[in-house]
N, C-alpha and C positions, 0 to 999 in steps of 0.2 A: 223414548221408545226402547223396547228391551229389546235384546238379538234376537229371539223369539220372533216378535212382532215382523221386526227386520228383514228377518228370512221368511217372512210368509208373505210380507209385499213385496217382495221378491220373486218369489215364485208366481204371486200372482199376476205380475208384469209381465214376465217369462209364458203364459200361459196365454196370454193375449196376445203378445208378439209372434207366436207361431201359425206361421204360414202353407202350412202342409200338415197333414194327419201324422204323419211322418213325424215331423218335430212334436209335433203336442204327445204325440203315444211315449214319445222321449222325455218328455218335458212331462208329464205325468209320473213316468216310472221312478223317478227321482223325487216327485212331488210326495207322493205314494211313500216311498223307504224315509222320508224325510220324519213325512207323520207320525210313522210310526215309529221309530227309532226315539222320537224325543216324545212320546205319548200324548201326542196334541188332543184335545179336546174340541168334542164338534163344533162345536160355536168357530175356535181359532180354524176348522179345517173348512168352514163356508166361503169362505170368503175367493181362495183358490177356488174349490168345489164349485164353484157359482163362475168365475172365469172360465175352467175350460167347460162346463155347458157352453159355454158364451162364443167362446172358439170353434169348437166343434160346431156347431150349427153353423157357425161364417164361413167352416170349409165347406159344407155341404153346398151349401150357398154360391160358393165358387168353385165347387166340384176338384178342391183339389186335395 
């Protein structure tokens, strides 16, 4: 698995594990500078992208 790869299951872990809108708008903003800093291509940038939907909805879900 290249570091690439690495840090993008990373962050995607990171984006499930957040428990407040709070974290995830944090945890996005980073997500976000990441992408674009190392010029990820959409395909590598789905897989996070599809996490925090995923998150996002769970907070709404539990209204926090």
């Amino acid at each position: 698995m290249s570091r690439t790869d690495e840090e993008i299951k990373r962050f995607e872990t990171k984006m499930k594990s957040c428990t407040t809108m709070t974290d995830l708008l944090v945890a996005m903003s980073s997500w976000q500078s990441y992408a674009q800093s190392h010029n990820l291509e959409p395909e590598q940038k789905r897989t996070v992208d599809e996490a925090v939907s995923y998150t996002h909805l769970r907070a709404h879900e539990t209204r926090r």
